[in-house]
N, C-alpha and C positions, 0 to 999 in steps of 0.2 A: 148573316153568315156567322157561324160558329167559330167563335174565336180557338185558336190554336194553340193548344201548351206549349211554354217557354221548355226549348229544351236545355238540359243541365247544363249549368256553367263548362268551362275545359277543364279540364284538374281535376273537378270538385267529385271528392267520394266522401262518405258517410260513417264512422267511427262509433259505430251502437247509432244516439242522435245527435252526434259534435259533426261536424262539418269540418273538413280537411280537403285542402289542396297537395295534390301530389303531385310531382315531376312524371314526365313518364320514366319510361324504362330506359330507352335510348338518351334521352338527356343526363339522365344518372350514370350509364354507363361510360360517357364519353367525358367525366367530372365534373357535370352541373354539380355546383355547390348544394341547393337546395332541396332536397328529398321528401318534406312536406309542410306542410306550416296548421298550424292548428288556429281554425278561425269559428272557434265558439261564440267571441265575444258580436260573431256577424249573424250569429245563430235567428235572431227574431228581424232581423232588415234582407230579406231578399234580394232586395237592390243593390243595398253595399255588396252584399257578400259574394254577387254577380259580378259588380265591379271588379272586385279584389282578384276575384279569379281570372276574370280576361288580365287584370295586368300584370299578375305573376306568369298566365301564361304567354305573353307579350314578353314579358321578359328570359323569358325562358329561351322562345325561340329568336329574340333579340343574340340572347349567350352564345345558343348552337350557330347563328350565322358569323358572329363576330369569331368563333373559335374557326368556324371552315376560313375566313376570309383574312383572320391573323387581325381585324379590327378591335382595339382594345375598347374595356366598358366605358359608356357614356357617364364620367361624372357630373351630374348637374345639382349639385349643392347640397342634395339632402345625406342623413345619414343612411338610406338606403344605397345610395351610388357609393359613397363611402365604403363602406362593407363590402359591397361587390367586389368593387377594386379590389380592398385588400383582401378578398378570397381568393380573384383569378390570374393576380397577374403574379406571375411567375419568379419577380424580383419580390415580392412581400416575405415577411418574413414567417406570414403564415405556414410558407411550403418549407420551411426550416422546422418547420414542429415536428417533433417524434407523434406518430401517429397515435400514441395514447393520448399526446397532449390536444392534439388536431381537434377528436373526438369531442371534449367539453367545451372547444371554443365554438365548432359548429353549432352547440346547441344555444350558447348565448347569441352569436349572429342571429340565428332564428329569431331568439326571439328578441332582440332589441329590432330587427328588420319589420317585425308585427308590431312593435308597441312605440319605435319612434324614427320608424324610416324612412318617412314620410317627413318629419322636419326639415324644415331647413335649419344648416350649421350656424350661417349665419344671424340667425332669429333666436339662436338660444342661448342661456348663459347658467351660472353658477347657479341659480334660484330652483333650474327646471333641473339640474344635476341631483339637484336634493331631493327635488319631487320623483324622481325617476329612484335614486337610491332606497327613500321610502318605500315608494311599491314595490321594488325587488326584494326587500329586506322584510313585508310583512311576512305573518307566518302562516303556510299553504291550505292551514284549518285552521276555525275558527278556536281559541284556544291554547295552538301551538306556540315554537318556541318561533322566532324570527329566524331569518335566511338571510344574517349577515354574509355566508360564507359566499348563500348564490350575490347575492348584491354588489363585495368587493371584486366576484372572479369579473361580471360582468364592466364595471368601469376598467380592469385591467385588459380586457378586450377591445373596449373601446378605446382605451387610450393607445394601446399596438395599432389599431387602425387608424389613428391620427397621427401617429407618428409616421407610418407609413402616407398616410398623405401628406404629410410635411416634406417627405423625401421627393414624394412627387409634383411638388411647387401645387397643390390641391387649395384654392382658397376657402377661407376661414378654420382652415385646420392648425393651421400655427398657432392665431390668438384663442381658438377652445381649448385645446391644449393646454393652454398656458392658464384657463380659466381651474379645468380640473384638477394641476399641478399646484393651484393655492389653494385648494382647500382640503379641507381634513376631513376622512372617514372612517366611524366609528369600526374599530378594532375586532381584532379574532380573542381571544380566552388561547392561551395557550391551551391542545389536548392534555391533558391529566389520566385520561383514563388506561390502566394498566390491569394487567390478568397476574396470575400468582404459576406455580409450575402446578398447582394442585386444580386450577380450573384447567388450566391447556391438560390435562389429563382425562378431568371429565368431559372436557369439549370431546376428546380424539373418543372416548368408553360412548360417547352419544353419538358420533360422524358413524362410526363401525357398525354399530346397531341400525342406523338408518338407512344402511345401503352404501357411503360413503368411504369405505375403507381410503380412497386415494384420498380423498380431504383430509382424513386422520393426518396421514404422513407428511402433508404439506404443513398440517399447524406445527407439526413437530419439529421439521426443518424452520420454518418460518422462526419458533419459536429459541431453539438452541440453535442455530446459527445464525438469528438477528437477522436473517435476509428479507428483502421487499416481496411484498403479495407477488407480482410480475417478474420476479425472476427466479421463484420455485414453483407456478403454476404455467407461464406464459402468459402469452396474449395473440389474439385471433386481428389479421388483415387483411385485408381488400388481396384478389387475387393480381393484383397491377401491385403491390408491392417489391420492388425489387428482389427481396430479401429469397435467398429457396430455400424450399419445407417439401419433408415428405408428407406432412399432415394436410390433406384439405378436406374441406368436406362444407358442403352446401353453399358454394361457390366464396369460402373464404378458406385463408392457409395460417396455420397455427407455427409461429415462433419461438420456442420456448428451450430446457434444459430439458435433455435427453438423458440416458441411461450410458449414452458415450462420454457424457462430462465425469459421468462417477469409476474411477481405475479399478485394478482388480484389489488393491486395499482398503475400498470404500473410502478413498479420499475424493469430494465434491468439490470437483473448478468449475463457476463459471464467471462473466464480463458481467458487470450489473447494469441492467438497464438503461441506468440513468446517466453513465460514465461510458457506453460500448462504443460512443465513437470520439473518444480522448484515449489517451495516454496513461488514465488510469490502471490498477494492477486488477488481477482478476480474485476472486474470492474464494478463499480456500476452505473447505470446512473437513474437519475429520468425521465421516459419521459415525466409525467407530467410537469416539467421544462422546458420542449424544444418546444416553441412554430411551430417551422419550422414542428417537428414531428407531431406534438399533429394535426395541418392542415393535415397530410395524412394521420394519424389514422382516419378520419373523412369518408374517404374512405374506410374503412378496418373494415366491423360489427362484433360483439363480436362472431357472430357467425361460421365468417369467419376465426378467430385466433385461429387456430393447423397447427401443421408440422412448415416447414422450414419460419421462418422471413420475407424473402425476396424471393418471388420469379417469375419469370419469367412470367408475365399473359402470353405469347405467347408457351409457352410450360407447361406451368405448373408445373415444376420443380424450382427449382435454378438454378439463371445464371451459364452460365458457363462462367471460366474466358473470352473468345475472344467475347462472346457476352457482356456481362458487355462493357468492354472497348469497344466495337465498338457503344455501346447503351449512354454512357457518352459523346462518341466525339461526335455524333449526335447533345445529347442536349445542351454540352456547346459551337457546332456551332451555335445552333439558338440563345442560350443567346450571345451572342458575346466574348465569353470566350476564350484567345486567344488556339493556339494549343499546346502553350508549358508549359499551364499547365495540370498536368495528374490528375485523379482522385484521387489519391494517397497522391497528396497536399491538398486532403479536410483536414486533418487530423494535418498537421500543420498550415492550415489557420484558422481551430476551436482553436489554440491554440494559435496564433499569435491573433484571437479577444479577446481572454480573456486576454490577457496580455496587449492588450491597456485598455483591462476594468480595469486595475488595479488588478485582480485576485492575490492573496496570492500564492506566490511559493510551499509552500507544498501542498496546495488545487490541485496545476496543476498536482501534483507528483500525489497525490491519483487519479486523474480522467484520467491520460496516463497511469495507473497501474506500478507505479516505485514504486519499492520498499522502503518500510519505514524502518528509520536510527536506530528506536528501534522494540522490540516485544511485540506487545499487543492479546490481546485474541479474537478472531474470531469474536466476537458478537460485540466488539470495533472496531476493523477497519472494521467491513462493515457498524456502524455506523458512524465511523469518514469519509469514504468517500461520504457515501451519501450525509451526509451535506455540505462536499466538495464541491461535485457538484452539487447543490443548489445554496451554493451561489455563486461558479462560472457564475451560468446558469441567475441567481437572476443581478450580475451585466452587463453581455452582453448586457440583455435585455434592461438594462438602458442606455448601451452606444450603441445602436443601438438608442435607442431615440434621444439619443441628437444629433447625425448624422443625 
């Protein structure tokens, strides 16, 4: 009798010829943590790669029952249960992340859950901490530079998830903990890299030729108001986000600085991201001051100013982040901008020109939105920063002169 082909694992789809396990749909929807795992390394074993996919999807549907029936995850020693926990359970401090931050932890879960989830806590120690840093830290080509940056975020992940098992009396997570907390991991470079106001110009002369007029005016702001990538472009979430947006669009809603944050004096308020649910003040910018802006407002008719700040002429939305960043390295190739500065340094190189302009240190404080050392009255520090940034804006101008 003719034997019968194995039918395909559960999960298991095909990525070109990589092999991936997906969640379904409905598991995703209802907050399965895990959206897909990439399992190349199962690419030539059949068997494994079989295995691997009945037990993600055992676990899967482990999730979806344990969430109908309020039974919380099964911790059984390894660093895979570990993780779990601290993705679902509702007291971790995972669900305290701002959903930008969420974003990068997911991807280190993945994959520490592929490369050592499977351990037991107790079976490991400071030896296999290094061998694990190693591998995270080689560099992604044969070649390149090392991925210190991926290798520290990832032990900082791991160590939130042992502490969160510490909270939960989880054994061996107090003495790992305490194993990782003694030892020392090699260091970041402080960034150095800074733009001049004569490239943020060729950048904006190269975004406008390629289609990108709204990217022009975000480096412009970015750049003379020293603001963050995320709070003069936005950022895109999950439609279950609390937050309301009239933006949505392919079943996510966009968050960001509208055309109602800017008055009828072209004065720019908005809460910065990283401070919107503290007590910090909110960020005042004059754009009238910012000559770089005030040239692509010139683009942009009064009648064209509602909805979202910045957005996208080729879709008509707000970027979204991997367009953004593939639409900046575009432009600061043509300006000659090297590669190894991100878009992200516009924001300390606006900060680094006022500081050679001689700019007042607390003028800098009020115009990065740091918080002030006394408390004044609301109508006081939104006047004390304006004028901050005035004459911040007042002397660049002057030292872009004399340059």
């Amino acid at each position: 009798m003719e034997e019968q082909p194995q039918k395909r694992p559960p999960g298991l789809r095909f990525n070109g010829t990589r092999p991936v396990w997906r969640a379904s749909k409905a598991a995703v929807a209802k907050g399965f943590p895990l959206k897909s795992i990439h399992l190349s390394q199962l690419a030539d074993d059949p068997k494994a790669l079989r295995q691997r996919c009945e037990r993600l999807q055992a676990e899967m549907l482990s999730w979806l029952n344990g969430r109908k029936t309020g039974v919380d995850v099964i911790f059984d020693g390894t660093f895979r249960s570990l993780l779990d926990v601290y993705q679902t359970d509702k007291q971790s401090s995972y669900h305290s992340l701002k959903r930008s931050s969420r974003l990068p932890y997911d991807v280190y879960i993945r994959m520490m859950r592929a490369e050592i989830g499977e351990r037991l806590i107790d079976n490991c120690d400071g030896r296999d901490v290094a061998r694990w840093f190693e591998a995270w830290s080689a560099p992604a080509t044969p070649g390149g530079s090392r991925q210190v940056a991926k290798a520290r975020m990832a032990i900082a992940v791991l160590k939130a998830a042992l502490t969160f098992g510490i909270m939960c009396r989880k054994p061996g997570c107090p003495e790992f903990r305490a194993v990782i907390d003694a030892m020392r991991f090699e260091g970041l470079p402080a960034r150095t890299a800074v733009v001049t106001a004569d490239q943020i110009t060729a950048a904006r002369s190269a975004a406008r030729a390629q289609g990108h007029p709204g990217a022009a005016l975000a480096y412009a702001i970015q750049f003379e108001g020293a603001a963050r990538q995320w709070d003069v472009i936005g950022q895109w979430f999950p439609l279950s986000d609390p937050q309301p947006s009239a933006t949505i669009s392919k079943g996510r809603k966009w968050i960001g600085p509208t055309w109602a944050n800017v008055d009828a004096n072209l004065i720019l308020r908005f809460k910065p991201t990283k401070t919107d649910k503290t007590t910090a003040p909110e960020v005042v910018i004059d754009l009238r001051a910012c000559p770089m802006v005030m040239e692509e407002l010139q683009d942009v008719p009064p009648a064209a100013r509602n909805g979202p700040l910045i957005v996208d002429r080729k879709t008509g939305i707000p970027y979204r982040a991997e367009r953004f960043v593939d639409a900046w390295r575009a432009a600061a190739n043509a300006a000659g901008i090297p590669r190894n500065v991100w878009n992200r340094d516009l924001r300390a190189s606006g900060t680094t020109e006022a500081r050679e302009a001689d700019a007042k240190t607390d003028d800098l404080k009020k115009l990065l939105g740091h918080t002030a050392g006394s408390a004044t009255t609301a109508a006081v520090y939104d006047r004390a920063h304006l004028e901050a940034h005035r004459r911040i804006a007042e002397a660049r101008k002057i030292h872009r002169s004399k340059k």
